[in-house]
Structure formats: C-alpha cells, structure tokens
mmCIF file of the N, C-alpha and C atoms, coordinates in Angstrom:
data_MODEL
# 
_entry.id   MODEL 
# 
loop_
_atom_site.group_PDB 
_atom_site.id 
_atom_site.type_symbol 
_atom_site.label_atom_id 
_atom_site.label_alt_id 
_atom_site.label_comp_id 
_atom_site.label_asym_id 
_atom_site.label_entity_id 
_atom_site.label_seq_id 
_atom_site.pdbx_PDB_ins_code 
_atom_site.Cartn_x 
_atom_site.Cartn_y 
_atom_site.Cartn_z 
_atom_site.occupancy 
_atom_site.B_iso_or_equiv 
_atom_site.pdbx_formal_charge 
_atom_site.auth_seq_id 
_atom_site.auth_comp_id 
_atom_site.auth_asym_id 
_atom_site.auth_atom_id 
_atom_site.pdbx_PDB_model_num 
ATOM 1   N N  . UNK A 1 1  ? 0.849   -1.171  0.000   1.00 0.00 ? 1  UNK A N  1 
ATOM 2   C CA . UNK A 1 1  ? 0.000   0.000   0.000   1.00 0.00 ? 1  UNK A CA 1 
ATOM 3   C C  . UNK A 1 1  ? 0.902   1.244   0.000   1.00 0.00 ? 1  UNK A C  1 
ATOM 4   N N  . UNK A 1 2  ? 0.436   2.319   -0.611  1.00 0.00 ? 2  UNK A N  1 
ATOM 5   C CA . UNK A 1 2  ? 1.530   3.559   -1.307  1.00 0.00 ? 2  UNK A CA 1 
ATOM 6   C C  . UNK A 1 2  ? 1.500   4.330   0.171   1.00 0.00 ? 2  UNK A C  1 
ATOM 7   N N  . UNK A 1 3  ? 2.352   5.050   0.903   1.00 0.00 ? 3  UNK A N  1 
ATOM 8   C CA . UNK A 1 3  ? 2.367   5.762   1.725   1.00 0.00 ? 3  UNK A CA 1 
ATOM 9   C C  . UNK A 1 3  ? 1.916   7.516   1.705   1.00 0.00 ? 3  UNK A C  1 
ATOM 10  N N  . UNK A 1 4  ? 1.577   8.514   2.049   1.00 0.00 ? 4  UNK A N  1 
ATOM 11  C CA . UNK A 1 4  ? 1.339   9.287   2.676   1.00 0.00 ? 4  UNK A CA 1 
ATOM 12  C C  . UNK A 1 4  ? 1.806   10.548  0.943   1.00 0.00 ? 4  UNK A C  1 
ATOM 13  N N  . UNK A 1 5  ? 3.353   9.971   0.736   1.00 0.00 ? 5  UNK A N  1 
ATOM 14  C CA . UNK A 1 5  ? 4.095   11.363  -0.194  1.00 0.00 ? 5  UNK A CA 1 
ATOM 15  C C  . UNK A 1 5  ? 4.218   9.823   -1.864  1.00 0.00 ? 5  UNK A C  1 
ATOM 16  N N  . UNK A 1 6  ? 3.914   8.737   -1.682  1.00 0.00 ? 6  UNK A N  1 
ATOM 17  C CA . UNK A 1 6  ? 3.933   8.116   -2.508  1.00 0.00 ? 6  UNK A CA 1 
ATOM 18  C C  . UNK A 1 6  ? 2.285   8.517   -3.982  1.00 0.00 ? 6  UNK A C  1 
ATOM 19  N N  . UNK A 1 7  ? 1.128   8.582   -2.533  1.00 0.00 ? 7  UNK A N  1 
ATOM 20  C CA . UNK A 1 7  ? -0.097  8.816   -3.173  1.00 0.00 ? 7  UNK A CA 1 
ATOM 21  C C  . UNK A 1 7  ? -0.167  10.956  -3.451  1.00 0.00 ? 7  UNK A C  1 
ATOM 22  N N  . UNK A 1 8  ? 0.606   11.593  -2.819  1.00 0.00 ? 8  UNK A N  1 
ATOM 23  C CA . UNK A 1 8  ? 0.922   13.230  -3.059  1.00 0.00 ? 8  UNK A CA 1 
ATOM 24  C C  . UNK A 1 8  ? 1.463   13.409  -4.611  1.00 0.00 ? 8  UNK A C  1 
ATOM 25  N N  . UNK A 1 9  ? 2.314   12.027  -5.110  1.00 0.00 ? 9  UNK A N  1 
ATOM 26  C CA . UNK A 1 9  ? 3.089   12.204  -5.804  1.00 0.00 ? 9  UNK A CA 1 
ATOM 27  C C  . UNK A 1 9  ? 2.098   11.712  -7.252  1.00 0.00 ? 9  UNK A C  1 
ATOM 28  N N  . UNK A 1 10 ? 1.228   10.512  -6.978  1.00 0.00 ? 10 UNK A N  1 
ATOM 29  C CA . UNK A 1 10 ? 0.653   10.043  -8.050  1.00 0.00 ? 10 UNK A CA 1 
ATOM 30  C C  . UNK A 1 10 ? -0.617  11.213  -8.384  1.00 0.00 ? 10 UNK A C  1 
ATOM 31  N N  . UNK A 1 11 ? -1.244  11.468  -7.255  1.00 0.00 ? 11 UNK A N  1 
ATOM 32  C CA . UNK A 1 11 ? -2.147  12.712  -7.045  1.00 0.00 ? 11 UNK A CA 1 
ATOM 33  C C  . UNK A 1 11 ? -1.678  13.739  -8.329  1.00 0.00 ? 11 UNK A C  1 
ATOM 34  N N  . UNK A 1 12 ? -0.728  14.660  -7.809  1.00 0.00 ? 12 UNK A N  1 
ATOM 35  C CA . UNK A 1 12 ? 0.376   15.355  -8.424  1.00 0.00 ? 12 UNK A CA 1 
ATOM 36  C C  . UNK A 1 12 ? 0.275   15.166  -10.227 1.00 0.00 ? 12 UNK A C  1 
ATOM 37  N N  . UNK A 1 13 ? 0.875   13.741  -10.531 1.00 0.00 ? 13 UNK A N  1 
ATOM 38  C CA . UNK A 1 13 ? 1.193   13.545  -11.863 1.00 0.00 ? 13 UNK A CA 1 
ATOM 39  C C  . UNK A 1 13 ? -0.326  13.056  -12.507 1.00 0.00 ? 13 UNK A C  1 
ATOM 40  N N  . UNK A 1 14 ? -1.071  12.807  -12.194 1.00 0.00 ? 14 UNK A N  1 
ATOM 41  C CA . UNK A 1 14 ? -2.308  12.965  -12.212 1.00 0.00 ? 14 UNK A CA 1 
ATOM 42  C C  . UNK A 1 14 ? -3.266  13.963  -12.919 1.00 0.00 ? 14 UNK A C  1 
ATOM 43  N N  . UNK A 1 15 ? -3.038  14.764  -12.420 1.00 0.00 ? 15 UNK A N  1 
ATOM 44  C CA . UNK A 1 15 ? -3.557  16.267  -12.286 1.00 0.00 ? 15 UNK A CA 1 
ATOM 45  C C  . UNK A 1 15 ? -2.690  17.064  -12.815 1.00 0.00 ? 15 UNK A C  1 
ATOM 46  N N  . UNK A 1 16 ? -1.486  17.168  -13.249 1.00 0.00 ? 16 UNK A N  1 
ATOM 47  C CA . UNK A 1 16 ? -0.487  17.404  -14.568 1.00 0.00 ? 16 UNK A CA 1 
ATOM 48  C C  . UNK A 1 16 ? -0.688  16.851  -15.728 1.00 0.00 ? 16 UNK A C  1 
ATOM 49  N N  . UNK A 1 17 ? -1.079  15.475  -15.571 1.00 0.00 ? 17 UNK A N  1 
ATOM 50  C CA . UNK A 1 17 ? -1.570  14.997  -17.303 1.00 0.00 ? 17 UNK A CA 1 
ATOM 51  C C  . UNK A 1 17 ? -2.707  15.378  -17.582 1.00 0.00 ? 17 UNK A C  1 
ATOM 52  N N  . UNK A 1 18 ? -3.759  15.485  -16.858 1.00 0.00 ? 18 UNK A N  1 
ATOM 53  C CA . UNK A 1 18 ? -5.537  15.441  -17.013 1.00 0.00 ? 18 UNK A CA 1 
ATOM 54  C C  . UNK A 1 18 ? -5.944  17.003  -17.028 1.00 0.00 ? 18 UNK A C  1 
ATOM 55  N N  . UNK A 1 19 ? -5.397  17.865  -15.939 1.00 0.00 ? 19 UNK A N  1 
ATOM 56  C CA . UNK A 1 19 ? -5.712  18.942  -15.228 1.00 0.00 ? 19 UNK A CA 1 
ATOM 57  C C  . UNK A 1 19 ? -6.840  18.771  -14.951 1.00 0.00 ? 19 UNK A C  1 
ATOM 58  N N  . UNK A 1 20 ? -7.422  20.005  -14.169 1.00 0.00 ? 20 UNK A N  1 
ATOM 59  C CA . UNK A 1 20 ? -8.192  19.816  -12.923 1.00 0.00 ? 20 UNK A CA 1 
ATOM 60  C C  . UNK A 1 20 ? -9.644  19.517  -13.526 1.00 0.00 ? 20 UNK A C  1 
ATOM 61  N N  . UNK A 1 21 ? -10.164 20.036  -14.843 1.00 0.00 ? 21 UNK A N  1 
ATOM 62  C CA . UNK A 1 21 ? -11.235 20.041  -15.229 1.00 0.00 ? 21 UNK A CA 1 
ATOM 63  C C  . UNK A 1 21 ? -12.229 18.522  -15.673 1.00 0.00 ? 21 UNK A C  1 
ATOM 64  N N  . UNK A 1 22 ? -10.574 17.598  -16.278 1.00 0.00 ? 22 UNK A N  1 
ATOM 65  C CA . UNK A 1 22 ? -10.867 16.290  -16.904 1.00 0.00 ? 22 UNK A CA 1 
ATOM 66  C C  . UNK A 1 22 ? -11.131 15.541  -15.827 1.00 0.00 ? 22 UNK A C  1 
ATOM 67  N N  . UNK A 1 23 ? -10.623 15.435  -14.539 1.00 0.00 ? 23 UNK A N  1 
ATOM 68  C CA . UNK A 1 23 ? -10.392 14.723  -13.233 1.00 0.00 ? 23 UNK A CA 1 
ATOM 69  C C  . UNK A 1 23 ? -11.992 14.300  -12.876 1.00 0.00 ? 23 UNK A C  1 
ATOM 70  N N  . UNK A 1 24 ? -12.591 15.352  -12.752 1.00 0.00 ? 24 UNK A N  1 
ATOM 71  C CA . UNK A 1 24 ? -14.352 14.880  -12.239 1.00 0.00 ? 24 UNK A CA 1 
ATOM 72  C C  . UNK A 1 24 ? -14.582 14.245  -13.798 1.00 0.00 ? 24 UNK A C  1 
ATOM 73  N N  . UNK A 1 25 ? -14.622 14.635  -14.766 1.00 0.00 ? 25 UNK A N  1 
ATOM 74  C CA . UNK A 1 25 ? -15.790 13.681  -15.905 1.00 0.00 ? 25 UNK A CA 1 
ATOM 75  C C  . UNK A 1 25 ? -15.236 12.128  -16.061 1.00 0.00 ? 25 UNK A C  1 
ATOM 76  N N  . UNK A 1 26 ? -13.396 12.029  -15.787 1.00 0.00 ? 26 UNK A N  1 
ATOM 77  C CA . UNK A 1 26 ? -13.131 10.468  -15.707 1.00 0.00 ? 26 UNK A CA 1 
ATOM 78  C C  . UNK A 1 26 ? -13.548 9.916   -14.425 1.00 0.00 ? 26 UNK A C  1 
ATOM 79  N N  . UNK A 1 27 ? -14.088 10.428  -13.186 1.00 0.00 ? 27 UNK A N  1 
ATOM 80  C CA . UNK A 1 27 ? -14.400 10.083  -11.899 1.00 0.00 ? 27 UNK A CA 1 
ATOM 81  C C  . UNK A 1 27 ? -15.862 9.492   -11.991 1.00 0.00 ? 27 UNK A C  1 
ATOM 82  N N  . UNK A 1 28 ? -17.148 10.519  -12.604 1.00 0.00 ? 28 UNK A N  1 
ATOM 83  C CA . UNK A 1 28 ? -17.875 10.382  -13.180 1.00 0.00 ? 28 UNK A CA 1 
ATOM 84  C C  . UNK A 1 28 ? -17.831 9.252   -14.296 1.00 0.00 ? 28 UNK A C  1 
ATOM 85  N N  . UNK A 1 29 ? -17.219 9.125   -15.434 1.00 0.00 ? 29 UNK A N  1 
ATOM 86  C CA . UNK A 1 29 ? -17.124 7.483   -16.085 1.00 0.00 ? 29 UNK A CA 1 
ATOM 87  C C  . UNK A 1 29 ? -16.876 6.529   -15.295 1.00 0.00 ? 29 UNK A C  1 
ATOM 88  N N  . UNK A 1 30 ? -16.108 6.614   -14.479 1.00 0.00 ? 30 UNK A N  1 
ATOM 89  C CA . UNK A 1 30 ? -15.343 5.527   -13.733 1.00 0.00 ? 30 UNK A CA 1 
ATOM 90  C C  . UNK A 1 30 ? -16.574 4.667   -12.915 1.00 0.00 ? 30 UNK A C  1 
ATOM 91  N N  . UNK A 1 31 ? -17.549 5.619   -12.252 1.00 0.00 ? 31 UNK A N  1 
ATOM 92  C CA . UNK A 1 31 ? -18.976 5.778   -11.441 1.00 0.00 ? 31 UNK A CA 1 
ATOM 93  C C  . UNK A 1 31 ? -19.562 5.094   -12.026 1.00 0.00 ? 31 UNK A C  1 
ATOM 94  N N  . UNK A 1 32 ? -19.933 5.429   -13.376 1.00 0.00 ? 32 UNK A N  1 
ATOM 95  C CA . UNK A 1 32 ? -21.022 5.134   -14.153 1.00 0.00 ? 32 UNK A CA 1 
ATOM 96  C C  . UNK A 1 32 ? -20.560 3.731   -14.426 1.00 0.00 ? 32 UNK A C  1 
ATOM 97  N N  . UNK A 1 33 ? -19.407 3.252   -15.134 1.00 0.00 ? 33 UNK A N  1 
ATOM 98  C CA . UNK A 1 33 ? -19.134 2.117   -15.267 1.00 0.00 ? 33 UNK A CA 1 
ATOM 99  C C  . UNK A 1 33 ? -19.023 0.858   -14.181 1.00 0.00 ? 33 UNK A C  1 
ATOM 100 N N  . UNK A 1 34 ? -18.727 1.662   -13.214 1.00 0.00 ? 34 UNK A N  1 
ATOM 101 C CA . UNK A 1 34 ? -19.086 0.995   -11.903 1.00 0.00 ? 34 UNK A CA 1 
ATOM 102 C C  . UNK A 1 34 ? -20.822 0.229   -12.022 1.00 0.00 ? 34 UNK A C  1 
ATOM 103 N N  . UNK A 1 35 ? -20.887 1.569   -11.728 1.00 0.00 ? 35 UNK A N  1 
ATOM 104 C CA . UNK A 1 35 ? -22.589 0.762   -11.785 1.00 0.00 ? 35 UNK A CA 1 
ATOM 105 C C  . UNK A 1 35 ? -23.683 -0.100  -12.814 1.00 0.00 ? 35 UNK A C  1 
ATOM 106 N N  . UNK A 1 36 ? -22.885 -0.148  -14.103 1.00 0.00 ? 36 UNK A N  1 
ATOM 107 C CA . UNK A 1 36 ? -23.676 -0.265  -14.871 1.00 0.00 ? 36 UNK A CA 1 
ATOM 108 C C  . UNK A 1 36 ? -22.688 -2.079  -14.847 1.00 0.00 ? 36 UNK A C  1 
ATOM 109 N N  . UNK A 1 37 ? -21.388 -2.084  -14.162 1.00 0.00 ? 37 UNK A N  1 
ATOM 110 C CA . UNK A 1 37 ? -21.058 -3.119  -14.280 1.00 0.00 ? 37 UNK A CA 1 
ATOM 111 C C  . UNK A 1 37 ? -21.878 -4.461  -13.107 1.00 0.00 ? 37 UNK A C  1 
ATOM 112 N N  . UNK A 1 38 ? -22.283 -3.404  -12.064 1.00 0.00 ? 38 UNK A N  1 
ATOM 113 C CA . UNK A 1 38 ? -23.059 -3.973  -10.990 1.00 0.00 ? 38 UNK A CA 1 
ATOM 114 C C  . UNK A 1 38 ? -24.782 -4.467  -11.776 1.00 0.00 ? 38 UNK A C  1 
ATOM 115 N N  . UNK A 1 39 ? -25.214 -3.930  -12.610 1.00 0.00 ? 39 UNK A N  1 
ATOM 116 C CA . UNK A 1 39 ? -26.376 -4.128  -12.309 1.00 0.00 ? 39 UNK A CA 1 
ATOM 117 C C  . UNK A 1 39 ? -26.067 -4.989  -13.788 1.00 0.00 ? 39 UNK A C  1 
ATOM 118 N N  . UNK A 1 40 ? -25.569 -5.301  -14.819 1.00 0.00 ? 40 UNK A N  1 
ATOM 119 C CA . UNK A 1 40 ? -25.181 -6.488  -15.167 1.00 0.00 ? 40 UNK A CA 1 
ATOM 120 C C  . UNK A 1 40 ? -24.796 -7.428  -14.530 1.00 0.00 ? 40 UNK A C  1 
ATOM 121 N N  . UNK A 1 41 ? -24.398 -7.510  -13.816 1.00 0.00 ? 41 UNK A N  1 
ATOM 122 C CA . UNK A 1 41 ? -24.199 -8.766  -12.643 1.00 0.00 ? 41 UNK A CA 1 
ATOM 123 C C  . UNK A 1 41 ? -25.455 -9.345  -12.243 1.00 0.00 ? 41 UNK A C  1 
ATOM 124 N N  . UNK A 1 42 ? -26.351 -8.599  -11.658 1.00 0.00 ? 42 UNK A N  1 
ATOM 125 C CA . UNK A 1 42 ? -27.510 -8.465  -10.757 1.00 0.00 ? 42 UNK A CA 1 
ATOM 126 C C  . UNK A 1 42 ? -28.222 -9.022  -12.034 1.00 0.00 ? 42 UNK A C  1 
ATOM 127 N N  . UNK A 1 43 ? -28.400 -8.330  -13.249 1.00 0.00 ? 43 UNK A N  1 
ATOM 128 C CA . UNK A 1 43 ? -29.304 -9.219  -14.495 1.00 0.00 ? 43 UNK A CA 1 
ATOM 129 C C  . UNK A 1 43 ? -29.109 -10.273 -14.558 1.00 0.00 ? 43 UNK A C  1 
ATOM 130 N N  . UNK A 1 44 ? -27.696 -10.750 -14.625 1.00 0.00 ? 44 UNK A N  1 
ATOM 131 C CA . UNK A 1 44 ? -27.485 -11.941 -14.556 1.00 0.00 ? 44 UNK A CA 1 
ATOM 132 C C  . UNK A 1 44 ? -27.963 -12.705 -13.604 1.00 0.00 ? 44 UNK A C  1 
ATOM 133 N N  . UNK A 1 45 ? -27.725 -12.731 -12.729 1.00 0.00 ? 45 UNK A N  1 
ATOM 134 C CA . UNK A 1 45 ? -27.687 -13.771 -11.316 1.00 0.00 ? 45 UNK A CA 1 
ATOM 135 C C  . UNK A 1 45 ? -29.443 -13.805 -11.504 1.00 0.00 ? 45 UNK A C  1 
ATOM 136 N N  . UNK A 1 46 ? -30.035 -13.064 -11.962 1.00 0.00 ? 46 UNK A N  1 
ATOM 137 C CA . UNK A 1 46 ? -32.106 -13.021 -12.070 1.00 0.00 ? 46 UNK A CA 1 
ATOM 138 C C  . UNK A 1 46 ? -32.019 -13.914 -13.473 1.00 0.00 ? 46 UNK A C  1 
ATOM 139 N N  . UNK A 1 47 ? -31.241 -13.881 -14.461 1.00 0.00 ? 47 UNK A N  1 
ATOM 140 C CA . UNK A 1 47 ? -31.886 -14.394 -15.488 1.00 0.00 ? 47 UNK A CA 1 
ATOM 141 C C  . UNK A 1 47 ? -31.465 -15.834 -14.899 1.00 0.00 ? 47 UNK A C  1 
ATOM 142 N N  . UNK A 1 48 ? -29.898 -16.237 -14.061 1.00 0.00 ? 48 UNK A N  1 
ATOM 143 C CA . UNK A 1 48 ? -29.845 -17.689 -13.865 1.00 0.00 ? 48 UNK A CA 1 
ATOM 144 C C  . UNK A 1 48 ? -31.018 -18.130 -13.080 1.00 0.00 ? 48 UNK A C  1 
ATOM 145 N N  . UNK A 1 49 ? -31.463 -17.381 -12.020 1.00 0.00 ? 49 UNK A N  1 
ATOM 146 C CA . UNK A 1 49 ? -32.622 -17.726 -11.046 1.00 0.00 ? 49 UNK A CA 1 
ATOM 147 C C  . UNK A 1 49 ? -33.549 -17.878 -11.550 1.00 0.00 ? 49 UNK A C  1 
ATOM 148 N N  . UNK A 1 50 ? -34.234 -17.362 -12.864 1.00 0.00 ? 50 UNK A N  1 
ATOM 149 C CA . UNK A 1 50 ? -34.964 -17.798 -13.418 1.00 0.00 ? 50 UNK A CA 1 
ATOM 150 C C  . UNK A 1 50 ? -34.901 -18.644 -14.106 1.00 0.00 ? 50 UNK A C  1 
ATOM 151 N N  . UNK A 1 51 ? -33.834 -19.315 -14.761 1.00 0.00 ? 51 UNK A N  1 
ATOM 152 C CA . UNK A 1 51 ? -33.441 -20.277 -15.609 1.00 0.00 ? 51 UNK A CA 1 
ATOM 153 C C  . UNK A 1 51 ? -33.854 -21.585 -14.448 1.00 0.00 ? 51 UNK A C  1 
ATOM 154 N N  . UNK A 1 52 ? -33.227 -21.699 -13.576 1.00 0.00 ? 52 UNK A N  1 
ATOM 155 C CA . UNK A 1 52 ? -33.429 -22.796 -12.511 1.00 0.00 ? 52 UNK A CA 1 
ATOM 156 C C  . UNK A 1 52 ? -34.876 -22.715 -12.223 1.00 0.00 ? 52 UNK A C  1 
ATOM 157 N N  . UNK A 1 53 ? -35.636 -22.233 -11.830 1.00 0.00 ? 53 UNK A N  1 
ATOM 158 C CA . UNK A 1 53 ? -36.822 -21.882 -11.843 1.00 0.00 ? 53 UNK A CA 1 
ATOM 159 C C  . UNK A 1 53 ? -37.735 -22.723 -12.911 1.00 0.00 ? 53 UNK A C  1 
ATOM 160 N N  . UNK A 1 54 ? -36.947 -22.684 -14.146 1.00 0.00 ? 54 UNK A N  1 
ATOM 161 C CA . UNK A 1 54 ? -38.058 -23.216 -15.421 1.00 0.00 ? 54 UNK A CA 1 
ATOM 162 C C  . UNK A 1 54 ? -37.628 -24.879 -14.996 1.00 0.00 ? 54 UNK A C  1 
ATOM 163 N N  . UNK A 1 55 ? -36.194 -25.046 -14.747 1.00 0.00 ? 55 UNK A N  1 
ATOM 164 C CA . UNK A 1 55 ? -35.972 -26.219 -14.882 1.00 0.00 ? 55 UNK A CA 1 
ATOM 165 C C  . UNK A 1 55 ? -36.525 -27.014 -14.109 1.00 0.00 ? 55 UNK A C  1 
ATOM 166 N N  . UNK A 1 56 ? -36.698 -26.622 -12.771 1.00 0.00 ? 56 UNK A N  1 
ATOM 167 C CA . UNK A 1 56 ? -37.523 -27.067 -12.039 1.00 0.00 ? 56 UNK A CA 1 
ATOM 168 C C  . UNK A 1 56 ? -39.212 -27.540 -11.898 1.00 0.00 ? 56 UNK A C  1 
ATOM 169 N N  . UNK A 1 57 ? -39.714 -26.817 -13.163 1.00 0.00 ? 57 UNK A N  1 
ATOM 170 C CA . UNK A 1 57 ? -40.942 -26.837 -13.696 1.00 0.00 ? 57 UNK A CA 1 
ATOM 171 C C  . UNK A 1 57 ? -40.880 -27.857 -13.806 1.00 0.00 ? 57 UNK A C  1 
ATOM 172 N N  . UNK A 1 58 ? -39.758 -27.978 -15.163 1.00 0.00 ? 58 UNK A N  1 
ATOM 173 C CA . UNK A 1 58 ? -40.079 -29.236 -16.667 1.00 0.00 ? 58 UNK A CA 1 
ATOM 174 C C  . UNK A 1 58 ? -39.953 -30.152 -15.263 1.00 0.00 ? 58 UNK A C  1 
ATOM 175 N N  . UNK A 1 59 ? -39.354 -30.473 -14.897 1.00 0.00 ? 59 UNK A N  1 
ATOM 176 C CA . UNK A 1 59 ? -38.701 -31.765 -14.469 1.00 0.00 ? 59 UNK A CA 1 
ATOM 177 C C  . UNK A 1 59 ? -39.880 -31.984 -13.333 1.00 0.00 ? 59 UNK A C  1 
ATOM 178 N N  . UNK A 1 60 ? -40.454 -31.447 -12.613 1.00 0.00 ? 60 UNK A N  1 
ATOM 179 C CA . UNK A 1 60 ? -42.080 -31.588 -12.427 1.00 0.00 ? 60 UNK A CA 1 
ATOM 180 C C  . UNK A 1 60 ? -42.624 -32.131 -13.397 1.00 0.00 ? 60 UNK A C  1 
ATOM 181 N N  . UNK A 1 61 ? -43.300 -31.392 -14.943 1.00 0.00 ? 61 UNK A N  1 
ATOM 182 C CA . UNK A 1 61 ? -44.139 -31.903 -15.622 1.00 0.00 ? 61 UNK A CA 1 
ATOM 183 C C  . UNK A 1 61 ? -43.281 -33.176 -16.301 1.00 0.00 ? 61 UNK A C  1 
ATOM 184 N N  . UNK A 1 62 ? -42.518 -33.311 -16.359 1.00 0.00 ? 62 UNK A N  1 
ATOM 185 C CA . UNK A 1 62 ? -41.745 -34.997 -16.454 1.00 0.00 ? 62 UNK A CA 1 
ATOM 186 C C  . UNK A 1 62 ? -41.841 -35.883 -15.761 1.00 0.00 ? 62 UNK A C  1 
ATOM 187 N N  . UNK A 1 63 ? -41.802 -35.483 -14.546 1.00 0.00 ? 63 UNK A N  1 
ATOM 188 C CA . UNK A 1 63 ? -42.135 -36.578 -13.332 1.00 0.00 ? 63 UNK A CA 1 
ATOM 189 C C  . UNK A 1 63 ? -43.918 -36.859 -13.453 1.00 0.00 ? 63 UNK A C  1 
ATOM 190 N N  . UNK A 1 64 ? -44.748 -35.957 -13.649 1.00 0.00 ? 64 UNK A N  1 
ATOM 191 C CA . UNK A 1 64 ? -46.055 -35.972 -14.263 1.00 0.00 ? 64 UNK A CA 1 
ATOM 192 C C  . UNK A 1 64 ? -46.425 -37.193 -14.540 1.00 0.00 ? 64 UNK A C  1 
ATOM 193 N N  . UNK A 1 65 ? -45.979 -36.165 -16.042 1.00 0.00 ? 65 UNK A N  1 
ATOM 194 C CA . UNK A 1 65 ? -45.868 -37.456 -17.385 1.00 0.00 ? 65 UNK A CA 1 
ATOM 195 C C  . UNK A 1 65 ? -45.566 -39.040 -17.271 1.00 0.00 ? 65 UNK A C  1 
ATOM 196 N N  . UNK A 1 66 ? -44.491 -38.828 -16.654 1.00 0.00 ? 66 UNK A N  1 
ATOM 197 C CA . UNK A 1 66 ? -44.362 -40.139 -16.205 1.00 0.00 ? 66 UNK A CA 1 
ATOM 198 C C  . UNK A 1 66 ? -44.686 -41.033 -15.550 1.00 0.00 ? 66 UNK A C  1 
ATOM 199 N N  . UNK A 1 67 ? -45.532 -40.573 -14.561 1.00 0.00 ? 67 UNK A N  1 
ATOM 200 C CA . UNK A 1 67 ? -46.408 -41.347 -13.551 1.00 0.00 ? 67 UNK A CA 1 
ATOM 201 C C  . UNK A 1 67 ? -47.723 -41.393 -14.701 1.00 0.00 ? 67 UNK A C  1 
ATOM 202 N N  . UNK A 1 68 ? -48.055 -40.695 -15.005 1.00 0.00 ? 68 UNK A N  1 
ATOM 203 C CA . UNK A 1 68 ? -49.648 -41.264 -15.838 1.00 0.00 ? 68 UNK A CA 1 
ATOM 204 C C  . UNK A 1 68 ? -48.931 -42.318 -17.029 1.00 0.00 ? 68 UNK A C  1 
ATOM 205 N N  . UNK A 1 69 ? -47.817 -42.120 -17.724 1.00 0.00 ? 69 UNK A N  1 
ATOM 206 C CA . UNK A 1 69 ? -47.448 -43.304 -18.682 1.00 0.00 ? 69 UNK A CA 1 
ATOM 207 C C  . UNK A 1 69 ? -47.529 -44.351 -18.178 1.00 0.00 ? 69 UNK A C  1 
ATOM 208 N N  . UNK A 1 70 ? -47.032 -44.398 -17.006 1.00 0.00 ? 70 UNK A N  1 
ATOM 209 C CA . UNK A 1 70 ? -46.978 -45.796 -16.208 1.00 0.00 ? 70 UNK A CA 1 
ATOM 210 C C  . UNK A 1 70 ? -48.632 -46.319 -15.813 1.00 0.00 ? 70 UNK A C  1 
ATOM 211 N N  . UNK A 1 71 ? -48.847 -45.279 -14.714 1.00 0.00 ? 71 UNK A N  1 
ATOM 212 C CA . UNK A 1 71 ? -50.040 -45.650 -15.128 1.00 0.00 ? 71 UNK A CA 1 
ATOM 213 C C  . UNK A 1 71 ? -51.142 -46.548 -15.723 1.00 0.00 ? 71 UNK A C  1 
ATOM 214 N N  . UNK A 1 72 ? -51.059 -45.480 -16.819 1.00 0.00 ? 72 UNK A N  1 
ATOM 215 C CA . UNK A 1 72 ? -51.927 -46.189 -18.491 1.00 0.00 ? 72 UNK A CA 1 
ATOM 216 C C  . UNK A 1 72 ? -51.006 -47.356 -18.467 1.00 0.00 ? 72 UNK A C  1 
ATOM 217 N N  . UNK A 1 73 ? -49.862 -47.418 -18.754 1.00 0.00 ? 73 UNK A N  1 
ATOM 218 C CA . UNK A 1 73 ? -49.663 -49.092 -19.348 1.00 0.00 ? 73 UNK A CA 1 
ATOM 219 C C  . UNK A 1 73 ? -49.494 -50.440 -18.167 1.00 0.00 ? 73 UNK A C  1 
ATOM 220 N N  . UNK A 1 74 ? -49.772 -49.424 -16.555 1.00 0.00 ? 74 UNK A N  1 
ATOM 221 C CA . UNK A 1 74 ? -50.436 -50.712 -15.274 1.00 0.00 ? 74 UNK A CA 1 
ATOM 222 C C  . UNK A 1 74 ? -51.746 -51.130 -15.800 1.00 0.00 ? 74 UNK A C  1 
ATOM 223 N N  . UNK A 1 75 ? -52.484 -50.226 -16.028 1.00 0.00 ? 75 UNK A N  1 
ATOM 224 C CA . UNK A 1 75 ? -53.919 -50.813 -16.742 1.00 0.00 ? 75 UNK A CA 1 
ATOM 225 C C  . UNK A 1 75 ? -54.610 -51.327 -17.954 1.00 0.00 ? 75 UNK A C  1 
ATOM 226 N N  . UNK A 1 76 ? -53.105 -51.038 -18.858 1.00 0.00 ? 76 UNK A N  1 
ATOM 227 C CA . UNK A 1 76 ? -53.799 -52.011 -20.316 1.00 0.00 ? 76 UNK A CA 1 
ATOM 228 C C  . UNK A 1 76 ? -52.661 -53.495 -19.628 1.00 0.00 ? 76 UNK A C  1 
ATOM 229 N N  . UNK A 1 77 ? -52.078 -53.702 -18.832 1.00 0.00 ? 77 UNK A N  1 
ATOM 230 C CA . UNK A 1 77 ? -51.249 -55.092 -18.487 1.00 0.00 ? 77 UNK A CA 1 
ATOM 231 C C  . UNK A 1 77 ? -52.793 -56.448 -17.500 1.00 0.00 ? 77 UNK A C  1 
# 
C-alpha cells in the first residue's frame, strides 16, 4: 500500500496529465461504469434464477408425465 508522499506524488502527476477540469468527468465514467457493471451482474444472477426456476418446472411436468405413462400401461397389463 503507497504511503502518505507516494499517493501526493501520483495525485500530483495525475492532475499534470488530465488537469483539474478532466479529473471529475473520468471520476464520473469511472462511477457510471461501476454501476452499470453492478447491475449487469444483478441481471445476470435473475436471469440464472430464473433459468433454474423453469428447470424445475419441466422436471415436475416430467415426473407428471411419467407417472400417468406408467399408469396407463399398469392398466392395459
């Protein structure tokens, strides 16, 4: 971790390449990309939860299905 005149110094060269005006609108991108990287995440993790969700359906209406197949062919035996 940078010390005390290590982070004065990056600060410094910083704000010599960018000057003071560019500093907030890349702070501001930086923000925005932040968040927009968060709530892609968050889409994700809902579309897997919903994905499990369906699968859990089918495999219900399979287990269904399968008990009445059986079923029907206990009673034509």
């Amino acid at each position: 971790m940078p010390g005390g005149i290590e982070l004065a110094v990056i600060v410094g060269v910083v704000i010599l390449l960018f000057g003071g005006k560019k500093i907030p609108e890349l702070a501001k991108g930086l923000g925005k990309g932040i968040k927009d990287f968060k709530n892609a995440v968050k889409d994700d993790e809902t579309t897997v939860a919903d994905a499990k969700d369906s699968v859990k359906e089918i495999k219900e209406e399979v287990k269904e299905a399968t008990t009445d197949v059986k079923a029907s062919t206990n009673k034509q035996a």
